[in-house]
Structure formats: structure tokens, C-alpha cells
Backbone as CSV, one residue per row, in Angstrom:
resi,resn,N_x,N_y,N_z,CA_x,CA_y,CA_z,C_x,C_y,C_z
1,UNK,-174.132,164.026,-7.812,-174.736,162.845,-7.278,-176.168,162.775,-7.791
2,UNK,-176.708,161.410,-8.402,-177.672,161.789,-8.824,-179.008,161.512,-7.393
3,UNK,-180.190,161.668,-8.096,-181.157,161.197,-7.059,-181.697,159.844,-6.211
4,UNK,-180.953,158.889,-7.144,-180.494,157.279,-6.600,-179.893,157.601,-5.569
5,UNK,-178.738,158.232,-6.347,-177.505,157.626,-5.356,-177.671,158.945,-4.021
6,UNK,-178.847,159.480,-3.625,-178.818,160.462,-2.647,-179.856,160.055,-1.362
7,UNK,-180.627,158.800,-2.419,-181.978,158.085,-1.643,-181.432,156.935,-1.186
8,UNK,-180.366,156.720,-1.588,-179.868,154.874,-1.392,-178.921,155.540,-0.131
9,UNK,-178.334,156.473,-0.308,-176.997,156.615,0.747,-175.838,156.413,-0.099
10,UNK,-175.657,155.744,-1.179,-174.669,155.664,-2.095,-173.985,156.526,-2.927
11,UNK,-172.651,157.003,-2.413,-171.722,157.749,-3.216,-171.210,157.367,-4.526
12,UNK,-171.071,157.382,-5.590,-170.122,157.430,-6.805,-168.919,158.074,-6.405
13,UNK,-167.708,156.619,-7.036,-166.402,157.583,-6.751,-166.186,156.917,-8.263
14,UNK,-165.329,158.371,-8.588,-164.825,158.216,-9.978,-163.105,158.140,-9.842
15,UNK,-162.487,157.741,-11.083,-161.384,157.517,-11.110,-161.051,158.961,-11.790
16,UNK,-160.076,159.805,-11.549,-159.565,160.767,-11.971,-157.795,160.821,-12.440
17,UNK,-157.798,161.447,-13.496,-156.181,161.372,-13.702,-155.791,162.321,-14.296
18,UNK,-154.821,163.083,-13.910,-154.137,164.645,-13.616,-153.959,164.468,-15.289
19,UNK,-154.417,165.516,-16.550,-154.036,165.607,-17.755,-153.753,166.927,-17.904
20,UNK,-152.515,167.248,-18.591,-152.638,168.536,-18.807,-152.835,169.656,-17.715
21,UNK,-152.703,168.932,-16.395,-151.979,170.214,-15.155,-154.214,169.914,-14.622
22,UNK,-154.722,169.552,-15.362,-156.462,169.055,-14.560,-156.581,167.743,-14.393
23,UNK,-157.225,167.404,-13.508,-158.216,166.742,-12.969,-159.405,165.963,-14.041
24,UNK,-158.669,165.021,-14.507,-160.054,164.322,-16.100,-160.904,163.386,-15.101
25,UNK,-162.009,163.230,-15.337,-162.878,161.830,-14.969,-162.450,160.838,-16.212
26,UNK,-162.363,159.925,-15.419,-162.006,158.343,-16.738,-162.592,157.449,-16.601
27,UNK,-163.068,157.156,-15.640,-164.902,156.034,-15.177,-165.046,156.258,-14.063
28,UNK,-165.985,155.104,-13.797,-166.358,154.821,-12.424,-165.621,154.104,-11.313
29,UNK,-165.236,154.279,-10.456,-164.530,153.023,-9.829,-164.700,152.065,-9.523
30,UNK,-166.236,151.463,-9.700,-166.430,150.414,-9.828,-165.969,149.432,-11.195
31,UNK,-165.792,149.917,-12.178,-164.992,149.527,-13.524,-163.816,149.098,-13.225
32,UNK,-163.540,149.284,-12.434,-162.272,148.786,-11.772,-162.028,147.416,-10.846
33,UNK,-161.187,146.306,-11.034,-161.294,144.677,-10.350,-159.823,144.897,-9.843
34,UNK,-159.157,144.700,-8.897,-158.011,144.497,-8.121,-157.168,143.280,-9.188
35,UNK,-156.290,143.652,-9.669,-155.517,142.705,-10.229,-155.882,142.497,-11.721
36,UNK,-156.675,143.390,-12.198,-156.960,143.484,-13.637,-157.150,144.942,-14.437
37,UNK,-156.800,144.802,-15.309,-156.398,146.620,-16.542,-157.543,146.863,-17.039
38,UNK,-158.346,147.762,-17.424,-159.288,148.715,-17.956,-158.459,149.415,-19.183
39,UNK,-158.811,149.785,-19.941,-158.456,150.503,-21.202,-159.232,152.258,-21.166
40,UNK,-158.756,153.282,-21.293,-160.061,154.127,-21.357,-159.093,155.273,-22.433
41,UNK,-159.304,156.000,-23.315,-159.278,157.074,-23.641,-159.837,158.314,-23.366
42,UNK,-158.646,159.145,-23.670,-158.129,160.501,-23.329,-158.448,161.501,-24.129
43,UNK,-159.227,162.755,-24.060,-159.698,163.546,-24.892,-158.932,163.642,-26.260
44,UNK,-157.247,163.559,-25.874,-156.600,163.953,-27.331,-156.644,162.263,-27.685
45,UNK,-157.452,161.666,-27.416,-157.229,160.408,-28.609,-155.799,159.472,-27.545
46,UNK,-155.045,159.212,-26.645,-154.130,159.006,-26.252,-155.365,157.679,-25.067
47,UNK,-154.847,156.583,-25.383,-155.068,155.331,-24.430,-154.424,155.163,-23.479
48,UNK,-155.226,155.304,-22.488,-154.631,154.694,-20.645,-154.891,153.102,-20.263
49,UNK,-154.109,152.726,-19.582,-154.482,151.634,-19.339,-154.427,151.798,-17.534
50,UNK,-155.647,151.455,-17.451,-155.585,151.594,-15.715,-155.721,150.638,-14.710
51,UNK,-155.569,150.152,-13.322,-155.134,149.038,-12.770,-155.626,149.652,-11.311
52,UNK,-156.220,148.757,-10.671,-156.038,149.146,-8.905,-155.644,147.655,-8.456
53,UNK,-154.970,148.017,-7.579,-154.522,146.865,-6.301,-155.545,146.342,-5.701
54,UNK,-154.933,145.310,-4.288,-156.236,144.560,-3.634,-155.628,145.848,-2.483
55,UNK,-154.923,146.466,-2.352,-155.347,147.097,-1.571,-155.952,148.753,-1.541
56,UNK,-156.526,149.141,-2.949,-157.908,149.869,-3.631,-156.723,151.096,-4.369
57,UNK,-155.492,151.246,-4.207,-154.431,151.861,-4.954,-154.680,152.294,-6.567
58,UNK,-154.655,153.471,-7.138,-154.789,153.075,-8.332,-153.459,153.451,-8.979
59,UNK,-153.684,152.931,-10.318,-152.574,153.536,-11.446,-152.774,153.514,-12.677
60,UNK,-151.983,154.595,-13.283,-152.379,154.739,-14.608,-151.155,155.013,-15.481
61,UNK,-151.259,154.011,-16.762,-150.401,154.063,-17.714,-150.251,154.037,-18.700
62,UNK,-149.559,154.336,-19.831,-150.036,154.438,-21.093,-150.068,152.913,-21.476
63,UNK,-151.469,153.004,-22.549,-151.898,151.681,-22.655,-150.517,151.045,-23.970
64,UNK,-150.358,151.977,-24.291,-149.329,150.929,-26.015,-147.632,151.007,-25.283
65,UNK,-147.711,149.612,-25.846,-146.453,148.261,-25.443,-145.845,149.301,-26.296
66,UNK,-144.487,149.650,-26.067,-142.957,150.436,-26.340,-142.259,149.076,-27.236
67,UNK,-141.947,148.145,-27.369,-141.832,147.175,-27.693,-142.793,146.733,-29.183
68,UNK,-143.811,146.657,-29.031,-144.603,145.952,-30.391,-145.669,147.401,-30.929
69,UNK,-145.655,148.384,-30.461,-146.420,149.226,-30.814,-148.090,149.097,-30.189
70,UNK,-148.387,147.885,-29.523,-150.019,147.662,-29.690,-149.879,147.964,-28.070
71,UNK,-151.879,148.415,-28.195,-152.156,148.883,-27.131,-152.869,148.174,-26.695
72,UNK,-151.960,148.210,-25.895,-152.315,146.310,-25.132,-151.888,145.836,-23.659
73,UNK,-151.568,147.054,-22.969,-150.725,146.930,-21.448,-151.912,146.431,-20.979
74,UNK,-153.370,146.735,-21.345,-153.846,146.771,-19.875,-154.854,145.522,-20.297
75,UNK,-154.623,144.906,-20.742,-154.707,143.557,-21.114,-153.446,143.050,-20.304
76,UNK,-152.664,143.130,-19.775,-151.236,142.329,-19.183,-151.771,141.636,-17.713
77,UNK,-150.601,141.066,-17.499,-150.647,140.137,-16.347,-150.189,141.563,-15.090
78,UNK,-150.613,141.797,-13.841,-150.245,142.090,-13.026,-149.239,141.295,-11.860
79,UNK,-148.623,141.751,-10.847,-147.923,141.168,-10.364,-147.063,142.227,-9.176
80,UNK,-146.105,141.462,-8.633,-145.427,142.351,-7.580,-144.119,141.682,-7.796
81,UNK,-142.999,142.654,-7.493,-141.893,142.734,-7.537,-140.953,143.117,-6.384
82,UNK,-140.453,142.785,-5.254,-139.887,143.425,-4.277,-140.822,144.668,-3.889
83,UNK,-142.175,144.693,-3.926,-142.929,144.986,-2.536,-143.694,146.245,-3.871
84,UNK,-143.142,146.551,-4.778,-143.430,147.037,-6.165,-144.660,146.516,-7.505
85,UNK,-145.248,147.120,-7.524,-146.269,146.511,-8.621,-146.340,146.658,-10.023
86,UNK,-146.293,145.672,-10.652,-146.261,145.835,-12.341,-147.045,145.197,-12.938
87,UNK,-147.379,145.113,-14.509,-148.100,144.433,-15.578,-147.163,143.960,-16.275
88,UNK,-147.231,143.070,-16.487,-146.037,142.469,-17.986,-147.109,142.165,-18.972
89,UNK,-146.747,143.220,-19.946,-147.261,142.919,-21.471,-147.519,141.796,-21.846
90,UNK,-148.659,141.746,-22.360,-149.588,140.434,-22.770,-148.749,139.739,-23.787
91,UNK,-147.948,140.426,-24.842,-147.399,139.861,-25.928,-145.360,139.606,-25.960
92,UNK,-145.006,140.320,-25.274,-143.248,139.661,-25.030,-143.208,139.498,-23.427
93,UNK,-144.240,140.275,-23.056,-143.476,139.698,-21.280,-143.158,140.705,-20.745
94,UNK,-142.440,142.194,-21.511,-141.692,143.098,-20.572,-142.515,143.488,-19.573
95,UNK,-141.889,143.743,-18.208,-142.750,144.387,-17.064,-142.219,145.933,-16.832
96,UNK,-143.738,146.540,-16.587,-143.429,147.701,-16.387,-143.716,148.293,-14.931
97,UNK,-143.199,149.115,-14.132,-143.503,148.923,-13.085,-144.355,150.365,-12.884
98,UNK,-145.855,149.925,-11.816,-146.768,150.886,-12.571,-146.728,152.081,-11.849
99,UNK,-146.092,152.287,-11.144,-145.367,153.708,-10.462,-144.683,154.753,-11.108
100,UNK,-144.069,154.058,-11.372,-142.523,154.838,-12.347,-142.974,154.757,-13.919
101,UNK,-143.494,153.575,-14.366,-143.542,153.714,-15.611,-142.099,152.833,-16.193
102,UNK,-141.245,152.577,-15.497,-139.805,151.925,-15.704,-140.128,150.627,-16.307
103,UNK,-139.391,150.267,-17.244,-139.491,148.844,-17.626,-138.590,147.962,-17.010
104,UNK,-139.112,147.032,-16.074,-137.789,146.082,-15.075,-136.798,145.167,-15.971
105,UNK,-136.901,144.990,-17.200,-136.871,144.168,-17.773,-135.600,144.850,-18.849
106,UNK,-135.729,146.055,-19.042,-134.888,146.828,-20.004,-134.750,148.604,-19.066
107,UNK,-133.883,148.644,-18.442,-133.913,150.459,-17.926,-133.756,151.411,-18.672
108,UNK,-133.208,151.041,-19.820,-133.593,152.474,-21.027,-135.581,152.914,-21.794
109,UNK,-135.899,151.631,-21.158,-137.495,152.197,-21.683,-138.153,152.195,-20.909
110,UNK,-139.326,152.703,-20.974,-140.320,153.121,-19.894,-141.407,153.737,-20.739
111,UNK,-142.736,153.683,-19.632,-143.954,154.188,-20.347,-144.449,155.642,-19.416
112,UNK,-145.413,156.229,-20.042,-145.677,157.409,-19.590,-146.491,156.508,-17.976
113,UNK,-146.851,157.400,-16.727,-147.355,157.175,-16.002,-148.122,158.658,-15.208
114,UNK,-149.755,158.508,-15.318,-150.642,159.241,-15.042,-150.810,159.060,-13.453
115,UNK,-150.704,160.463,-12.945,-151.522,160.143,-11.096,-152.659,160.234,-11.297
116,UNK,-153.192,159.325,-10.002,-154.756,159.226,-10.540,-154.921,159.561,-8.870
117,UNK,-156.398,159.714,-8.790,-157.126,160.147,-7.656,-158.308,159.106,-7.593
118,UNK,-158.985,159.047,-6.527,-160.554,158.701,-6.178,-161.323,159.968,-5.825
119,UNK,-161.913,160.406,-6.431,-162.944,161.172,-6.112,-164.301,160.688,-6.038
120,UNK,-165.285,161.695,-5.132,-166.467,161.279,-4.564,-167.377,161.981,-5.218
């Protein structure tokens, strides 16, 4: 915490996501808008695309479309599905659902899916 944020009363919470069996920092959580994707890279070079809900939930997924190759999920439309939350790819539409990583749209594909944390 720095010395701002110890004089203001203000905590920093960061977004964290389990890599490799640890705990990575990937921003701030304020970088984060309810209903819109963030892009961030991963030490080995590997793009996340990350998302929180309106109700402060996060998720994390691999950012490149299975479909067109481009990394481009978190550029997508968000949305809900039978009580379920997804992005549909900016460029064909497929939805992925951001839990599972499942594509609703095709059940043989799917994207990787990172747990993420809030830390203080």
C-alpha cells in the first residue's frame, strides 16, 4: 500500500489470476467496467481477456477467438444466458461462456478459463 493510499484510507485491490499453480497480479481493479473486457498479458507472452459483472464477479479467459485465430474476446459483447454469463466474439458471434470456457454455440470448442481473485 503506498503512502496515498494509507493517508486517504484507500485500499488498492488488484485483480489476480491463478498461473502456473500462483497467484499473478494482472491490474488494478479499477481497470475493470461491469459489462466490458480488458486485454492484459501473461508473463509467457499468453493474452487474457478479462471481464467483471455488475455484480463485481470476475473472469478470466483466453483472449484469442478458437474460430478466426485473433485476439479479440475481450473486445466481445457480454451478455447472460439462462442465469450464465458470456462474451460473443466481436467477429462471428460465437459465445463463450465465461465460467467454463464452453462455447454455447459449438460444444466441441472451448477456451482456456483462468480463476481470478480480488485481492487487497
Amino acid at each position: 500500500m503506498s503512502p496515498a493510499d494509507l493517508a486517504t484510507g484507500r485500499v488498492r485491490a488488484t485483480l489476480q489470476l491463478l498461473v502456473g499453480g500462483a497467484w499473478f497480479p494482472v491490474c488494478d481493479r479499477s481497470a475493470l467496467i461491469a459489462g466490458r473486457g480488458v486485454a492484459a498479458l501473461l508473463p509467457d507472452g499468453r493474452q487474457v481477456a478479462l471481464f467483471m459483472d455488475r455484480a463485481g464477479r470476475t473472469y478470466a479467459i483466453d483472449n484469442r477467438d478458437p474460430y478466426s485465430g485473433a485476439q479479440v474476446l475481450s473486445r466481445g459483447l457480454t451478455g447472460t444466458q439462462d442465469g450464465r454469463a458470456f462474451v460473443a466474439s466481436p467477429l462471428l458471434k460465437q459465445r463463450f461462456d465465461l465460467e467454463s470456457g464452453r462455447c454455447l454455440d459449438d460444444e466441441s470448442v472451448s477456451v482456456t478459463v483462468y480463476a481470478s481473485r480480488i485481492e487487497s
